[in-house]
C-alpha positions as CSV (number, residue, x, y, z in Angstrom):
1,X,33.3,119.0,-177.8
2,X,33.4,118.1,-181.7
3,X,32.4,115.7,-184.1
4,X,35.2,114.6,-185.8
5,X,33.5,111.8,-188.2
6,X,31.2,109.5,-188.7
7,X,31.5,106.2,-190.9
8,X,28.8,104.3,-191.8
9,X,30.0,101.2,-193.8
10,X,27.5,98.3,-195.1
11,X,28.8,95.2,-196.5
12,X,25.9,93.4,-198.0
13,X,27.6,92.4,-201.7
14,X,25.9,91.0,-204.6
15,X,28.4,90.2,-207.5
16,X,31.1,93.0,-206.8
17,X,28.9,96.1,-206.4
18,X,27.2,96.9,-203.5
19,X,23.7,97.2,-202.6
20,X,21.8,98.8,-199.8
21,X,17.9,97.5,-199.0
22,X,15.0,100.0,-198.2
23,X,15.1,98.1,-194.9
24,X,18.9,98.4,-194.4
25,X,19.1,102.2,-195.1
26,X,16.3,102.6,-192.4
27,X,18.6,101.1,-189.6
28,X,21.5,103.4,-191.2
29,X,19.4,106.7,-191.0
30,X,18.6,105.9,-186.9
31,X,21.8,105.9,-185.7
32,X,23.5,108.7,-188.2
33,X,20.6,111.4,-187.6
34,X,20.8,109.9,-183.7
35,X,25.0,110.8,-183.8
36,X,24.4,114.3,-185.9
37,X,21.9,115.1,-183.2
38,X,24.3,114.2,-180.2
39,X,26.8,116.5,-182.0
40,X,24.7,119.4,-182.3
41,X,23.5,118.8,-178.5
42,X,27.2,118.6,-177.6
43,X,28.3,121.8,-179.4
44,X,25.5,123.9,-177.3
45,X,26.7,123.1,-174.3
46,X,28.7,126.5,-174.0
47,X,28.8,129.2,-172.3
48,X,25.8,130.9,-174.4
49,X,23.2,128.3,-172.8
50,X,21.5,129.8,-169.8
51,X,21.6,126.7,-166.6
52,X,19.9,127.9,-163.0
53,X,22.1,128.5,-160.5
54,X,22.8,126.1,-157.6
55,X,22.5,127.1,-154.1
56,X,25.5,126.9,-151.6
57,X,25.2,126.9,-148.1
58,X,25.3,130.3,-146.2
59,X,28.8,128.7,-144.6
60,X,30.0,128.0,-148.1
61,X,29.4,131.1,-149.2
62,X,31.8,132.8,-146.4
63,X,34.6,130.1,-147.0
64,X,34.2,131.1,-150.9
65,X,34.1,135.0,-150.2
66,X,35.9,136.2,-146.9
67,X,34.8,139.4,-147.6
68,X,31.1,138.3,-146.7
69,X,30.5,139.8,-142.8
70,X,29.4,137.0,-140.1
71,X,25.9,136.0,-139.8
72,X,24.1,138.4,-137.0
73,X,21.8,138.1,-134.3
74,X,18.2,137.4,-135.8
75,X,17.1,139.4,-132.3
76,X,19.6,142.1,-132.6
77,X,19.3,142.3,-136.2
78,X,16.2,143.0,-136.2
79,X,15.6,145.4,-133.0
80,X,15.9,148.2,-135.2
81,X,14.8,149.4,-138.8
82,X,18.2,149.7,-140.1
83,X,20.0,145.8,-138.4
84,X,23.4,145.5,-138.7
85,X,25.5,146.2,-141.4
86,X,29.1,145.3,-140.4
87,X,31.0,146.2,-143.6
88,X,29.4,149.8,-143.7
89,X,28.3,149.3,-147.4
90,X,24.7,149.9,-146.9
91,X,22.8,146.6,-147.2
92,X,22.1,144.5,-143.9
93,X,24.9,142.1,-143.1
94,X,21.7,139.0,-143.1
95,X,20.5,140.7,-147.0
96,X,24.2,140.6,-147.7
97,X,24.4,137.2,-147.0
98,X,21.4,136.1,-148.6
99,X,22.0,137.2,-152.1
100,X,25.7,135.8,-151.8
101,X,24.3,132.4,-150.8
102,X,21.1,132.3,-153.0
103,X,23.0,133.6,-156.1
104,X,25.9,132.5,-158.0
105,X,26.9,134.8,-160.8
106,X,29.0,138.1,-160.3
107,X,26.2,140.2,-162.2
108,X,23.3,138.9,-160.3
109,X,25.2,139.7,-157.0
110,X,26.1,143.6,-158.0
111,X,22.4,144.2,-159.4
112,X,21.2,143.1,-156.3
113,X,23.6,144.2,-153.7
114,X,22.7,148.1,-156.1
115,X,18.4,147.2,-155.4
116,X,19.3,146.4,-151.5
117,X,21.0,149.3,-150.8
118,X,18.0,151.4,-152.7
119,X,15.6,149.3,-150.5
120,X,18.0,150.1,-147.0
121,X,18.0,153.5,-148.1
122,X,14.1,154.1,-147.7
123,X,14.8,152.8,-144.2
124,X,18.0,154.4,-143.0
125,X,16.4,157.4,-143.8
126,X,12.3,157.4,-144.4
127,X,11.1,160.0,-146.9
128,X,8.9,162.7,-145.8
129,X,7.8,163.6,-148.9
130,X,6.6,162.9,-152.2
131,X,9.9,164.0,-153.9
132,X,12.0,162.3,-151.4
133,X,10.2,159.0,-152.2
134,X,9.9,159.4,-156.0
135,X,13.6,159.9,-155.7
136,X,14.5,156.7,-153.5
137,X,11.8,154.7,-155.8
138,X,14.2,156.3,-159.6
139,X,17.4,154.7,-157.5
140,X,15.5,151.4,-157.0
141,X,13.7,151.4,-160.6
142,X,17.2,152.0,-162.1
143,X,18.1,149.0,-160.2
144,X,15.4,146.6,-160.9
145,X,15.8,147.8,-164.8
146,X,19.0,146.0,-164.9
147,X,18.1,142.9,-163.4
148,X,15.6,142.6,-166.3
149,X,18.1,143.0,-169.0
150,X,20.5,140.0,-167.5
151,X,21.4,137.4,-170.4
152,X,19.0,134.6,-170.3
153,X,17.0,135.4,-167.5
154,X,13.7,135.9,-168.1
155,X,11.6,138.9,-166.8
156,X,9.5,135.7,-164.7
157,X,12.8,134.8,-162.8
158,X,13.7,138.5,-162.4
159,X,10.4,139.2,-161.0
160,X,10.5,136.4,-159.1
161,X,14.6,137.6,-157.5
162,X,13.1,141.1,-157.0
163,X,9.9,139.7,-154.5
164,X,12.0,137.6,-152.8
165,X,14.5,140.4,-151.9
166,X,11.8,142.0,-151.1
167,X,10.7,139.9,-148.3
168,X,14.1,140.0,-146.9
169,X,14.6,143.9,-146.7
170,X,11.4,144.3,-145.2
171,X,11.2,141.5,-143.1
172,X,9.4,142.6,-139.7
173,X,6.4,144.8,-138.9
174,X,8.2,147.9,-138.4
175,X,9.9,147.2,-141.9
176,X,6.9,147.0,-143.5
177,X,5.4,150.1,-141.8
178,X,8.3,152.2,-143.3
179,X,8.0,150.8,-146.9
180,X,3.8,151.4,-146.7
181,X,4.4,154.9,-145.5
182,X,7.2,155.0,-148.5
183,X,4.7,153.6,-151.2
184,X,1.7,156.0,-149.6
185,X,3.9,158.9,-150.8
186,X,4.6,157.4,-154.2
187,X,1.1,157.4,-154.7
188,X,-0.4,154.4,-153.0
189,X,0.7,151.4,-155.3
190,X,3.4,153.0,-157.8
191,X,6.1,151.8,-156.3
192,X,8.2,149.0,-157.9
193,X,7.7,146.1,-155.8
């Protein structure tokens, strides 16, 4: 949106020139620096200017992307360490889902889908060893690194996207067993999360 113009006209006359009060240029100043401002408010509303996503609805989500799997069985789901990953892509059909529904934006989605398949990796396959976890933990750093770069996000928000994924990979006590055994080999605290 543009400002075309803006025409300010006063018609107080004495004799044929024309004369403008103290008073009168204060009323004229409101309104033009009030339209200038409008203008310049109007002209940032591009792309450039960073607005938080909105949700949509897990069944939204699958209407807007058929390639999302179905929703699975909380109780099947999570009877094992790995749950169910339907399209064989290597996050969790119910993590999958998740970061479709929660976030918007094609960039967001890839960096996550990239972390969750580093964090499903520790538990399709535990490591048994320091070098097996310091090389699952590069994959996931990598990862993370890129969420923290991401055009106006700030490294708050990205933080904030990383704990809650988080909580979704490792979402019942045997998760969390795996991923403390994982962190004891990193060292007992280095890892990312």
């Amino acid at each position: 949106m543009f400002c075309t113009g803006l025409l300010v006209e006063v018609s107080v006359r004495r004799g044929s020139r024309v004369a403008v009060t103290g008073k009168q240029r204060a009323h004229i100043v409101g309104p033009v620096l009030g339209a200038v401002l409008w203008c310049i408010l109007a002209a940032c509303t591009g792309s450039l200017v960073y607005r938080p996503e909105k949700k949509i609805a897990p069944a939204a989500a699958a209407e807007l992307n058929s390639s999302l799997p179905p929703m699975p069985d909380p109780k099947v789901n999570d009877a094992t360490l790995a749950g169910i990953d339907t399209t064989g892509i290597g996050v969790r059909d119910d993590v999958h889902i998740w970061i479709y529904t929660n976030y918007t934006t094609t960039v967001k989605r890839t960096i996550l889908m990239t972390m969750a398949k580093a964090m499903q990796d520790v538990l399709l396959s535990p490591p048994r060893t320091a070098e097996e976890a310091k090389s699952l933990d590069h994959s996931y750093k990598d990862a993370a690194m890129m969420l923290k770069v991401v055009r106006g996000l700030t490294q708050s928000e990205a933080s904030q996207m990383d704990e809650f994924l988080f909580m979704q990979e490792f979402n019942t006590p045997e998760r969390m067993k795996v991923y403390l055994q994982y962190n004891l080999l990193l060292g007992g605290g280095n890892a990312a999360h």
